[in-house]
C-alpha positions as CSV (number, residue, x, y, z in Angstrom):
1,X,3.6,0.7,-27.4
2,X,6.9,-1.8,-28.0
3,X,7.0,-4.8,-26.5
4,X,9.3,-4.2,-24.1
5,X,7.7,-1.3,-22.5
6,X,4.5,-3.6,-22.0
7,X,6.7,-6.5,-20.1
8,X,8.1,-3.2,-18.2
9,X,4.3,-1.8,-17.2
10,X,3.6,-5.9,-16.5
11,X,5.8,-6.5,-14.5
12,X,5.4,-2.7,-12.5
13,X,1.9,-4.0,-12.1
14,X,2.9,-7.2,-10.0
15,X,5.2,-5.2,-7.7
16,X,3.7,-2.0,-6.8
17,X,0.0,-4.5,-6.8
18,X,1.6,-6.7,-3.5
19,X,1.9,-3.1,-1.8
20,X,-1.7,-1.8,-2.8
21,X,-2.8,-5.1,-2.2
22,X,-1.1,-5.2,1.7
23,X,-1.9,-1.2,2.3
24,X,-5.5,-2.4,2.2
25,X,-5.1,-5.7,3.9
26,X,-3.0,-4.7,7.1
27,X,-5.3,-1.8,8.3
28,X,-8.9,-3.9,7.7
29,X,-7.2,-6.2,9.4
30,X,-5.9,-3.6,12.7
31,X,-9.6,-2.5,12.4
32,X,-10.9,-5.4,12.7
33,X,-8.8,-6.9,15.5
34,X,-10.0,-3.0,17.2
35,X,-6.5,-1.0,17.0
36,X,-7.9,2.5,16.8
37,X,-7.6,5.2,13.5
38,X,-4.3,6.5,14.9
39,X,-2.5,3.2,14.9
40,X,-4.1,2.2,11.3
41,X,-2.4,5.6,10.4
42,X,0.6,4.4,12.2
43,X,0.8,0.8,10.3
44,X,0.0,2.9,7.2
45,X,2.7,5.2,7.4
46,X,5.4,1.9,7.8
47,X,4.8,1.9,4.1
48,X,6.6,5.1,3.8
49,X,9.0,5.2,6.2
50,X,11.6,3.1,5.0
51,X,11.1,4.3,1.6
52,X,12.2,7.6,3.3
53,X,15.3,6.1,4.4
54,X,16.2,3.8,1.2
55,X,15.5,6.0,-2.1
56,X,18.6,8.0,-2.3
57,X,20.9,4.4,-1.7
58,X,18.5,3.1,-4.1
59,X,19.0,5.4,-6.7
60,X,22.7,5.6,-6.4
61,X,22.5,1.8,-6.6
62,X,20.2,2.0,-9.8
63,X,22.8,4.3,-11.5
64,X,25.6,1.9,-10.7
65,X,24.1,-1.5,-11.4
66,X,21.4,-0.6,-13.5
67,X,17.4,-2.3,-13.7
68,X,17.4,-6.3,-13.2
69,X,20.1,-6.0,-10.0
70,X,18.0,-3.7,-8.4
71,X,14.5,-5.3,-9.6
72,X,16.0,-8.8,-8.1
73,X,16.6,-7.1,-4.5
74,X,13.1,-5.6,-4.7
75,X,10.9,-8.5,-5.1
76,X,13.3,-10.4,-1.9
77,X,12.4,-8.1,-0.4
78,X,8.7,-7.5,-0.8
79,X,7.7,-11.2,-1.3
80,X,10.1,-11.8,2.4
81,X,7.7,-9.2,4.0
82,X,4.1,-10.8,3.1
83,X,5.2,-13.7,3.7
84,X,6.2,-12.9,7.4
85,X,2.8,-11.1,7.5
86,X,1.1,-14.4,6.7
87,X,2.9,-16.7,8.6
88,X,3.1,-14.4,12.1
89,X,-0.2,-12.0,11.3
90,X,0.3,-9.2,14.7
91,X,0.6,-5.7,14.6
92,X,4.7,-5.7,15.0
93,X,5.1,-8.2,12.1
94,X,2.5,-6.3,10.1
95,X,4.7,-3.0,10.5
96,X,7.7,-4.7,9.5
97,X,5.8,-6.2,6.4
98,X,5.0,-2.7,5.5
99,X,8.6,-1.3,6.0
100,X,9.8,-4.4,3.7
101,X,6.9,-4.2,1.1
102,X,7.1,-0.4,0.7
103,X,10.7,-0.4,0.9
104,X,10.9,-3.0,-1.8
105,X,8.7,-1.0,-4.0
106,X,10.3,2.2,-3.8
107,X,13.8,0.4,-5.1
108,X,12.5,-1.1,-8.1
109,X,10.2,1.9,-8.8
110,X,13.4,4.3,-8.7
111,X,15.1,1.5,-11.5
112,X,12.1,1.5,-13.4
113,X,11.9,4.9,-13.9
114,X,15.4,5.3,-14.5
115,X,15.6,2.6,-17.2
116,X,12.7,4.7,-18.6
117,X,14.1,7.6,-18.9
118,X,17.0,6.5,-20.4
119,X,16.0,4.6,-23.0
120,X,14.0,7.6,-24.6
121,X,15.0,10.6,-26.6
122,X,12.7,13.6,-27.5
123,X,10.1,15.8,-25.2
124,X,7.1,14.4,-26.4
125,X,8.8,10.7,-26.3
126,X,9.2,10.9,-23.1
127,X,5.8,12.4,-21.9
128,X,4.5,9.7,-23.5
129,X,7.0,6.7,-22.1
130,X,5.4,8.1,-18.9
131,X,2.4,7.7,-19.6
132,X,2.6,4.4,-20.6
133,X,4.2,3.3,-17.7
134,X,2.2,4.8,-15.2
135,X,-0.2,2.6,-16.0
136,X,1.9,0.2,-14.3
137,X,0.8,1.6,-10.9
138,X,-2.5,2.6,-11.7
139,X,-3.4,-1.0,-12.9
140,X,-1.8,-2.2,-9.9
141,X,-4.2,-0.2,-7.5
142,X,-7.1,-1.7,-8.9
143,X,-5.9,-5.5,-9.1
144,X,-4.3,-5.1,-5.4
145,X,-6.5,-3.9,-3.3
146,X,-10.0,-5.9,-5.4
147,X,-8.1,-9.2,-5.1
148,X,-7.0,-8.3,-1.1
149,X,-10.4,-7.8,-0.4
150,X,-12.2,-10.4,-1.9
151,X,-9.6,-13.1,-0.3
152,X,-10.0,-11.5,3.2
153,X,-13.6,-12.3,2.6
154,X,-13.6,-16.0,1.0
155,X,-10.4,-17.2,2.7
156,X,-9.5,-15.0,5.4
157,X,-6.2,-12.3,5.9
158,X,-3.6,-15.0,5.6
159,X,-4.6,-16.0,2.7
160,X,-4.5,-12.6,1.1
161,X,-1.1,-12.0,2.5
162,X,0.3,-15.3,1.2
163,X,-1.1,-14.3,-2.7
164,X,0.1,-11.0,-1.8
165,X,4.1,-12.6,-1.2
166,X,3.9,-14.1,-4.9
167,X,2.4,-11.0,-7.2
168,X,6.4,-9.7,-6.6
169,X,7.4,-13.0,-8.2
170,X,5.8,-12.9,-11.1
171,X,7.4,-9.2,-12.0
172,X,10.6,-11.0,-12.4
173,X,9.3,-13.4,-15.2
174,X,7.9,-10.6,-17.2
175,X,11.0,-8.4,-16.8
176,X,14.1,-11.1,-16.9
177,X,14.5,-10.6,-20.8
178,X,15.1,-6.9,-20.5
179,X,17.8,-5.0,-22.4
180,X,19.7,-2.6,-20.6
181,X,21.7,0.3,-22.0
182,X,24.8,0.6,-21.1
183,X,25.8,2.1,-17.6
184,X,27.9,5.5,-17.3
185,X,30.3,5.8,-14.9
186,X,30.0,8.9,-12.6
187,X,32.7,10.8,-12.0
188,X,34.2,11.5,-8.7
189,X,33.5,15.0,-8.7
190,X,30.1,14.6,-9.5
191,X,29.2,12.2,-6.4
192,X,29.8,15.1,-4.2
193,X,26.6,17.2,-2.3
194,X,24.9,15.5,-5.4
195,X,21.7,16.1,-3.2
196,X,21.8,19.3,-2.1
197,X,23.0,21.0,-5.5
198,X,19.9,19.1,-6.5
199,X,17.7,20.9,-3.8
200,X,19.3,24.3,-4.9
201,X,17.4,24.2,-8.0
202,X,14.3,26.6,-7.4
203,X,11.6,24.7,-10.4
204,X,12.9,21.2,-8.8
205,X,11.3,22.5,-5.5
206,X,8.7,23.8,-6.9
207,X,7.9,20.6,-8.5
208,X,8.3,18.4,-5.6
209,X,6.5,20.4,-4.0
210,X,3.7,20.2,-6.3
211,X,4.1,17.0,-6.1
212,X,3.9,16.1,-2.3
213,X,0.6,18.4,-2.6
214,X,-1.1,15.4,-4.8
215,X,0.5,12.7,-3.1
216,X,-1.2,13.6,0.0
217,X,-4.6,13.4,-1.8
218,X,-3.8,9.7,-2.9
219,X,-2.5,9.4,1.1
220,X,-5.4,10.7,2.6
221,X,-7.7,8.3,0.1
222,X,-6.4,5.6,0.5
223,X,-6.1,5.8,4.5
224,X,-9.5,7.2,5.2
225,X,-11.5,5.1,2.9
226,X,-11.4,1.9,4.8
227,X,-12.1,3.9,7.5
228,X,-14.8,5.6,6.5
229,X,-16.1,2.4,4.9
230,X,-15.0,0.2,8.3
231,X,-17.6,2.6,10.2
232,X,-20.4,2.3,8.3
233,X,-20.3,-1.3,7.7
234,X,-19.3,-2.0,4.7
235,X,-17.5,-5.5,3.5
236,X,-13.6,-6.1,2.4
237,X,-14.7,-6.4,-1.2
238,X,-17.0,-3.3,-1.1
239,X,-14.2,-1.1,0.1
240,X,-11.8,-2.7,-2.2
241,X,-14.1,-1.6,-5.3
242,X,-14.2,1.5,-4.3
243,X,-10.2,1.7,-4.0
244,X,-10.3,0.0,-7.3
245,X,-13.0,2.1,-9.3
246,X,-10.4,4.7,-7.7
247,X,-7.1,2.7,-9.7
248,X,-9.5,2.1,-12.6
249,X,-10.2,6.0,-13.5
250,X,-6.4,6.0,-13.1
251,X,-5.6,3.7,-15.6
252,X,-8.2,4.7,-18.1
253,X,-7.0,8.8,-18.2
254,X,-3.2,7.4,-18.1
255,X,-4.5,4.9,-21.2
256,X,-5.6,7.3,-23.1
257,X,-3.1,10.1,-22.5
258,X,0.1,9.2,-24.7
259,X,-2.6,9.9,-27.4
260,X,-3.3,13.7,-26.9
261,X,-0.1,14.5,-25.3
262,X,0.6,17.4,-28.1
263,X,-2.6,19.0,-26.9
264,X,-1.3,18.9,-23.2
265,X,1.0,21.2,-20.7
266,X,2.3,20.2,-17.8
267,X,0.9,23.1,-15.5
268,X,-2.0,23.7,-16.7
269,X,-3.0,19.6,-16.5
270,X,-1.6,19.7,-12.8
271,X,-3.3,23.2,-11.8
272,X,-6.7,21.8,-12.8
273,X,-6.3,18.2,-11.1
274,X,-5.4,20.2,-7.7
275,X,-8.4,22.2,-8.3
276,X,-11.1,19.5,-9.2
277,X,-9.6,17.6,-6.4
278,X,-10.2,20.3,-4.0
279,X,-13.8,20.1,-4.8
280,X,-14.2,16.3,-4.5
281,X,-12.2,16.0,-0.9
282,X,-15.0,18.9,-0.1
283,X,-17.9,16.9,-1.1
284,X,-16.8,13.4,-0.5
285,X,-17.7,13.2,3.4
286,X,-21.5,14.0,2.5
287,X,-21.9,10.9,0.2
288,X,-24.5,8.7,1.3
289,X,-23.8,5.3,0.0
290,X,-20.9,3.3,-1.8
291,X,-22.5,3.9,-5.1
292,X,-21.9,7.5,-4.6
293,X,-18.5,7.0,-3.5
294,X,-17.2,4.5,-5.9
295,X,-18.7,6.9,-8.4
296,X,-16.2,10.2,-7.0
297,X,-13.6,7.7,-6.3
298,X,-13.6,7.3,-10.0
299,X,-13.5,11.1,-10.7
300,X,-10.7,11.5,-8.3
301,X,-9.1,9.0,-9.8
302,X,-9.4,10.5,-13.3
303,X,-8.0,13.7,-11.7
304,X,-5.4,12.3,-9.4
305,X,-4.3,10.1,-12.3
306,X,-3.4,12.6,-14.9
307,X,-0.6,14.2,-13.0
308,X,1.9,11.8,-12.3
309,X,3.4,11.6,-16.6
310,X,3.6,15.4,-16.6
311,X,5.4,15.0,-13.2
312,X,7.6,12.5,-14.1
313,X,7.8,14.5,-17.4
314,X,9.0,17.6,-16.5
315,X,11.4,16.1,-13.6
316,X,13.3,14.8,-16.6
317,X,13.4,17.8,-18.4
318,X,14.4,20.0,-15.9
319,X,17.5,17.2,-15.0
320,X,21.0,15.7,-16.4
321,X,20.9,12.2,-17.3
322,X,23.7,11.9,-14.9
323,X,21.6,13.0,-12.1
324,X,18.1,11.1,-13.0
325,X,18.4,8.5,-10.4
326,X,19.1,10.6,-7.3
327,X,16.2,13.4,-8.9
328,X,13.5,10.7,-8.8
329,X,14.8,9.4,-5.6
330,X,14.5,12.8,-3.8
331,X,10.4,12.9,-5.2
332,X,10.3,9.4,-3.3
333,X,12.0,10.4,-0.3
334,X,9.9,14.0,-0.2
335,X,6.4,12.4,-0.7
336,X,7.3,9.5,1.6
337,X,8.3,11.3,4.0
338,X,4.7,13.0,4.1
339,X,3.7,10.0,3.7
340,X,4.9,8.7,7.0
341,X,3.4,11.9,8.7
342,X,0.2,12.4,6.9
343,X,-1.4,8.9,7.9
344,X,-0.5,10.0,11.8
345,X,-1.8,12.8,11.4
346,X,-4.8,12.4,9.8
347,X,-5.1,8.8,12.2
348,X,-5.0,11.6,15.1
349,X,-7.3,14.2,13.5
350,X,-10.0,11.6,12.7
351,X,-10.1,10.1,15.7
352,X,-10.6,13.3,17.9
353,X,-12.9,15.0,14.8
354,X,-14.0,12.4,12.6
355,X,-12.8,11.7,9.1
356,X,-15.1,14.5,7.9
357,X,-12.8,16.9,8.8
358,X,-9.7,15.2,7.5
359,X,-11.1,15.4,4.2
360,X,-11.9,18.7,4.4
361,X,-8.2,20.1,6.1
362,X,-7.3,18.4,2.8
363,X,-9.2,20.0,0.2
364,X,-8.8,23.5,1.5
365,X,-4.6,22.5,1.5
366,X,-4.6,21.0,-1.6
367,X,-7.0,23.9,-3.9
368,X,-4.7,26.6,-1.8
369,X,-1.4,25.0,-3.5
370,X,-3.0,24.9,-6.7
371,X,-0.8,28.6,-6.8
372,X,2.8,26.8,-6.8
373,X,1.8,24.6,-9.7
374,X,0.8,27.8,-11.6
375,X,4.5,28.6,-11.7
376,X,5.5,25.5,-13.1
377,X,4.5,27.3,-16.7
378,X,8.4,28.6,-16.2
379,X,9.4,25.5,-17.3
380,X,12.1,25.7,-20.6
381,X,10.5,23.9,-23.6
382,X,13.8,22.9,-25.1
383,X,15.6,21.3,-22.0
384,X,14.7,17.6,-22.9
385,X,15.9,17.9,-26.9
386,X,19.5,19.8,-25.8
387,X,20.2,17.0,-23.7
């Protein structure tokens, strides 16, 4: 790994780490000042709904003015949103932290990625530039939601928000020295129904598709965790560890990946994460302690954190450098838009059925669409190198 690809995954830490950090901050706290599951799942889905909104203008905006513009607006943004949390903690403020912090993220992510992309030549470069950087993320929802949780405990929630406004501030001294390639100017032909030429595209669909399958097992983790945790009594810190054993498996598979990336195909990796995820989501509700759960938080985690390089990967390959930014903004706007339904909905299901069957609704969904990913194997080998 260069240098400047481990500022990059630094600095990706600090920003997606303030979000982590508040997703498990602002619905401990709705618990407990006693909102009920369906307005936690509300609050949790403000983190997606701008994103919905802002990653196509975001990726257009990455194209034009490239990483540290975009980066610069993102941590405003996100650092201007937990600090408004701290300062005036209620449930309105909270929900327009979320919109700002998620919003925030899903800007610089979009750059990030971009940058990434671009700087790389070569299939098996580029799976592993993934890799790398996924890290980023992974790290990010281990130190979050661990250092959330234990300052809600020693200091209270405003002090978790207020550390939570500065982790964005940091990305920028780790990224500030970045080189940038030079930008290409679209052409005005190109710019038009950009999107929905895009959509036409039947192994993109399938792939976003894929990928909104797995992003709803993160979702559903994250969301019903706290929840599940909240009713059995468990502390801040205890249900951040088990979030973080969660980012820790994450981080370890993505670590070692770049290394064995010649043994590994897309498909096959994501049709056995969906499957071995299936299993855990079926298993998880009967676990009797947090032992047990931090223990298959860590195997989920393993799983669930294998998939996103060979999505990323094959995203790329399947896509003209032209059209990079607007392709990995319409993954963020498909997966947060489920990601501003799935919290309701599962906020609604668990608190008429109980979180048990929300887990369950979830592995059956996610080891049925296990079949879409098996198509992925009609990927082209040679797309990335004929670029």
């Amino acid at each position: 790994m260069n240098p400047e690809l481990a500022r990059l995954i630094i600095g990706h830490v600090f920003l997606h780490g303030a979000m982590a950090g508040m997703r498990l901050a602002a619905p401990l706290w709705a618990l407990h000042e006693g909102y009920s599951p369906l307005v936690v799942g509300m609050l949790l889905a403000s983190f997606a709904l701008t994103q919905v909104f802002i990653a196509l203008p975001a990726g257009r905006f990455a194209e034009k003015y490239g990483l540290k513009r975009s980066v610069r607006w993102s941590i405003a943004v996100s650092t201007s949103g937990a600090l408004l949390a701290a300062c005036f903690p209620n449930i309105v403020t909270l929900a327009i932290a979320a919109m700002c912090v998620g919003g925030a993220t899903c800007g610089g992510v979009i750059a990030l990625q971009r940058h990434i992309g671009r700087t790389v030549t070569g299939q098996m470069e580029l799976k592993q530039a993934f890799s790398w950087i996924s890290l980023g993320p992974a790290m990010a929802n281990f130190i979050g939601p661990v250092t959330a949780g234990f300052l809600i405990d020693q200091g209270g929630f405003r002090v978790a928000f207020f550390v939570m406004a500065a982790f964005p501030i940091a990305m920028w001294l780790w990224m500030r020295k970045t080189r940038e390639p030079i930008l290409a100017e679209a052409s005005s032909s190109a710019v038009k129904n950009r999107v929905w030429d895009l959509i036409k595209d039947a192994m993109l669909r399938r792939v976003l598709l894929v990928n909104w399958f797995l992003s709803a097992c993160w979702d559903v983790h994250t969301f019903v965790v706290p929840i599940l945790g909240h009713e059995r009594g468990y502390s801040a810190s205890t249900i951040g560890f088990i979030l973080g054993a969660f980012a820790i498996s994450a981080t370890a598979v993505r670590g070692l990946m770049p290394f064995f990336m010649e043994r590994l195909t897309e498909w096959k990796v994501v049709v056995v994460a969906m499957l071995i995820s299936s299993l855990i989501f079926g298993v998880y509700p009967f676990l009797p302690n947090p032992w047990t759960m931090t223990l298959m938080s860590m195997l989920l985690g393993f799983t669930l954190g294998s998939v996103q390089p060979m999505i990323m990967s094959a995203l790329h390959r399947i896509t003209p450098d032209a059209r990079q930014g607007e392709t990995l903004a319409l993954r963020l706007m498909v997966i947060n838009a489920s990601s501003v339904l799935m919290p309701m909905l599962f906020g609604a299901g668990g608190a008429a059925f109980g979180v048990s069957l929300v887990f369950w609704s979830v592995s059956a969904w996610v080891g049925l669409g296990s079949r879409v990913a098996y198509g992925m194997q009609g990927i082209p080998d040679d797309n990335m190198d004929s670029k």
